[in-house]
N, C-alpha and C positions, 0 to 999 in steps of 0.2 A: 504494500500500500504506500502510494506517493505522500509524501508533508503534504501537510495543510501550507497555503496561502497564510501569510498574518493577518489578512480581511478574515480569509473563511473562519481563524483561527478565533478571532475577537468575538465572532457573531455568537459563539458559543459556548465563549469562557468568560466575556465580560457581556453578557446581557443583557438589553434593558432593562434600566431599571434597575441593576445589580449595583452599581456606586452609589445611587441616592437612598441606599438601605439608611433609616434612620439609625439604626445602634450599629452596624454590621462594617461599617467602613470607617478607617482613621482614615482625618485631614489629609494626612501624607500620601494616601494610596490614591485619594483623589488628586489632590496637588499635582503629583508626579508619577508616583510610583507603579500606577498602574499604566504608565504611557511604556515604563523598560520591561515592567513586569512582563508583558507580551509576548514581547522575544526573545525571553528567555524561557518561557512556555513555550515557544516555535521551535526555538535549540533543542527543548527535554522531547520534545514528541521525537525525536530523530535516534533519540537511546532509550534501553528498554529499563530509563531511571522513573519508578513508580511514584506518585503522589505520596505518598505515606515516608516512603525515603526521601522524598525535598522537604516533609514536615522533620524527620528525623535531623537534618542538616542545617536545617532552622534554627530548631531548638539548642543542638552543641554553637552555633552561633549566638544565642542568647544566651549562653551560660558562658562562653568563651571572654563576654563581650563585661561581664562584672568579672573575671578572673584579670584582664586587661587591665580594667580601670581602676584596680586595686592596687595597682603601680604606680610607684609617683614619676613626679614629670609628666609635659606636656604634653608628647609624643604617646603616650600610655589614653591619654584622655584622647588623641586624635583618633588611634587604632580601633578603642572601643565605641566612639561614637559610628567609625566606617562598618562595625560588624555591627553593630544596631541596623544600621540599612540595607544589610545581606539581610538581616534576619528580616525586615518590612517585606524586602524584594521576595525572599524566596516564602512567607508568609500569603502575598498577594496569587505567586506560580504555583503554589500547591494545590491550591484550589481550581486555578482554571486549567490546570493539568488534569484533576481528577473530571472537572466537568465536561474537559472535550474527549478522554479516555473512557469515559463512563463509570469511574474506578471510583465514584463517589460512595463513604461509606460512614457506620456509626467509630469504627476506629479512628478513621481520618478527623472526624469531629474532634474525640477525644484526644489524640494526642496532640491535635492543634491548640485545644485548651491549658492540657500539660505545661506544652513548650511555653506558652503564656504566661504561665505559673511560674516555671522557671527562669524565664528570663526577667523578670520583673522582680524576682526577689534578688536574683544575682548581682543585678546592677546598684541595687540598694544596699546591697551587704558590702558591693563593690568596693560602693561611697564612703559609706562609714570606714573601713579601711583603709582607703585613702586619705579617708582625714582623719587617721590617727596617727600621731608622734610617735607611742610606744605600743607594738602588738601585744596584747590586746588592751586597749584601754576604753574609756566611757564610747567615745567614737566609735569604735569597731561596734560596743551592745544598741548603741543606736542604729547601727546599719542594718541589725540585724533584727532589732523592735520594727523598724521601719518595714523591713521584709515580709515580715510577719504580716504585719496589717495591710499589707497589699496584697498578702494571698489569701486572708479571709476578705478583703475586700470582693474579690473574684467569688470567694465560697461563698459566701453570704449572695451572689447572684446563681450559681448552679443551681444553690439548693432551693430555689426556690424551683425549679424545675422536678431536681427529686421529690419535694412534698408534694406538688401537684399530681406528679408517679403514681406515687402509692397511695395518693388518694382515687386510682383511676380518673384526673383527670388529662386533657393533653397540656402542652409547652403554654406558658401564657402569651399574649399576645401583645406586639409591640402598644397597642392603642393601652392597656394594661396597666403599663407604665406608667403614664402619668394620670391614670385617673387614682383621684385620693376620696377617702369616706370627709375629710376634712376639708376645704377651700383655703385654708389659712396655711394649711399644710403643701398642698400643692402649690400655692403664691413661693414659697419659701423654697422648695425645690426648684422651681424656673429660676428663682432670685440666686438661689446658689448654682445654679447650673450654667446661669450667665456668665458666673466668673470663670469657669474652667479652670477653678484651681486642683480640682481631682486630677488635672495630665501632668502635674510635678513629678508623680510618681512613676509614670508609665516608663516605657526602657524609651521609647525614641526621644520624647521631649527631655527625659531628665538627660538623655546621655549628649544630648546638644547642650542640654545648661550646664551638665558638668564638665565640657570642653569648656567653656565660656569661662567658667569660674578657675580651670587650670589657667587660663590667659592672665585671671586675674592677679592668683596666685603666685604667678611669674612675675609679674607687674612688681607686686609687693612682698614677693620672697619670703612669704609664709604660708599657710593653709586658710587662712580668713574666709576667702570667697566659700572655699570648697565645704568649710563647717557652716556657714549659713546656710547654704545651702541643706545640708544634711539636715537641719534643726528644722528648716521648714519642710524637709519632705514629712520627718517624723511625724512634727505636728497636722500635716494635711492626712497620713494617714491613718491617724488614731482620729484626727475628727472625722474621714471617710467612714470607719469603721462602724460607728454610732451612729452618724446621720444616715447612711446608706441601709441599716437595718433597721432604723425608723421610717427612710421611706417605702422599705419594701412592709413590713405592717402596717402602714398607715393606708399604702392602697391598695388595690384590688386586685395582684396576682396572685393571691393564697384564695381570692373568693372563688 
C-alpha cells in the first residue's frame, strides 16, 4: 500500500472539528504544533512504528525532560524545554497515527494519560531540584509537594469518570463541566478560569518559564528566578487541588 498524500493524510487524522475540542486540545497544538505534527505522522505511516510506541516515546521524553532540568545551568533549562516539544509533537502524532491506522484503542487512551502523569510530575520535581543548593533540601520537598498535586490534580478529573463507571453510568459530558447546582459557584470558576493560572504547572508552559527564569538566574548569578518560581507552582497546585474538587462537587458530573 502507497503513503498517504499529507492532504489525504490530515483529512483523517486532524478532522473537523478535532482542534476546536473545548478541553481536548493545548494552545500549542493549535498554535503550531499540529501544523509539524502532520509530517511526522506522514514519516511514521512509512515504518511499521505503532501509535502506542510514539505514546511510549513521549512519555521517556516527559520524564527525560524533568531528569534534564534538574541540572543546573542554562543549557540544562534549554534541552529540557526542547524535549517538552518532542513530547507536545509526538503527543499530537500518536493520535493521528492511530486514527489514520485505525489502531485507535482503550490502551492508547491510557497510556496517553500515564505519560501525562509522568511528565508533569517530572518537570516539577525537576524544578524543585534545580532550585536547590544542597540535595536534598526544602527545595527539592517542594518539587516534589508540587508533583504530587499535579497528579491528583489529573486524579481528581479521571475519577470522576471511574465513579460514573461503576455507577453504570457513561463518561460525563463536556456541557457537564460547567454546569454548577450553585450560580455563584460557576461565576467563580469562569473568574478563575480567566486567569489561566492552572498552566504554571503543566510541563510545556512551566518548562518555557523555567528557561526564562534560568536566563534570569544567569543574569543575577543565583537561583532567585528559579525559586519563585517553584513557590508559585506549589502554591497554584495545592490551590488547584481544593478548588478543582470543589468544582467537580459542586457541578453536575457525579449527577
Amino acid at each position: 500500500m502507497s503513503a498517504p498524500s499529507v492532504a489525504e493524510l490530515r483529512r483523517v487524522a486532524q478532522p473537523a472539528g478535532h482542534l476546536e475540542r473545548r478541553n481536548g486540545e493545548h494552545w500549542a497544538g493549535v498554535l503550531y504544533m499540529r501544523r509539524l505534527s502532520i509530517y511526522v505522522t506522514w514519516l511514521m505511516t512509512k515504518t511499521p512504528v505503532t501509535p502506542n510506541q510514539l505514546t511510549w516515546i513521549m512519555t521517556v521524553a516527559g520524564i527525560l525532560a524533568g531528569v534534564v532540568l534538574a541540572l543546573p545551568g542554562l543549557w540544562a533549562a534549554v534541552v529540557a524545554a526542547l524535549l517538552i516539544q518532542v513530547y507536545l509533537l509526538l503527543d499530537c502524532s500518536d493520535g493521528e497515527l492511530a486514527r489514520w491506522t485505525g489502531k485507535t484503542s482503550l490502551t492508547g487512551v491510557y497510556l496517553d494519560r500515564v505519560g501525562a502523569y509522568f511528565a508533569e510530575a517530572a518537570v516539577l520535581a525537576g524544578l524543585g531540584w534545580r532550585a536547590s543548593e544542597v540535595l536534598p533540601d526544602w527545595h527539592t520537598v517542594l518539587g516534589f509537594a508540587g508533583a504530587l498535586g499535579a497528579i491528583l490534580i489529573k486524579a481528581e478529573t479521571d475519577l470522576v469518570d471511574v465513579a460514573r463507571a461503576k455507577g453504570g453510568l457513561t463518561a460525563a459530558t463536556e456541557a457537564s463541566v460547567g454546569q454548577f447546582r450553585s450560580g455563584l459557584l460557576g461565576l467563580g470558576r469562569r473568574i478563575l478560569g480567566a486567569t489561566k493560572f492552572h498552566r504554571i504547572v503543566q510541563p510545556i508552559e512551566l518548562s518555557l518559564l523555567a528557561l526564562a527564569t534560568a536566563v534570569i538566574d544567569l543574569a543575577l548569578g543565583d537561583l532567585t528566578a528559579t525559586r519563585v518560581l517553584l513557590y508559585a507552582c506549589v502554591v497554584a497546585a495545592c490551590l488547584q487541588v481544593v478548588l478543582h474538587l470543589v468544582s467537580i462537587l459542586a457541578s453536575r458530573r457525579l449527577a
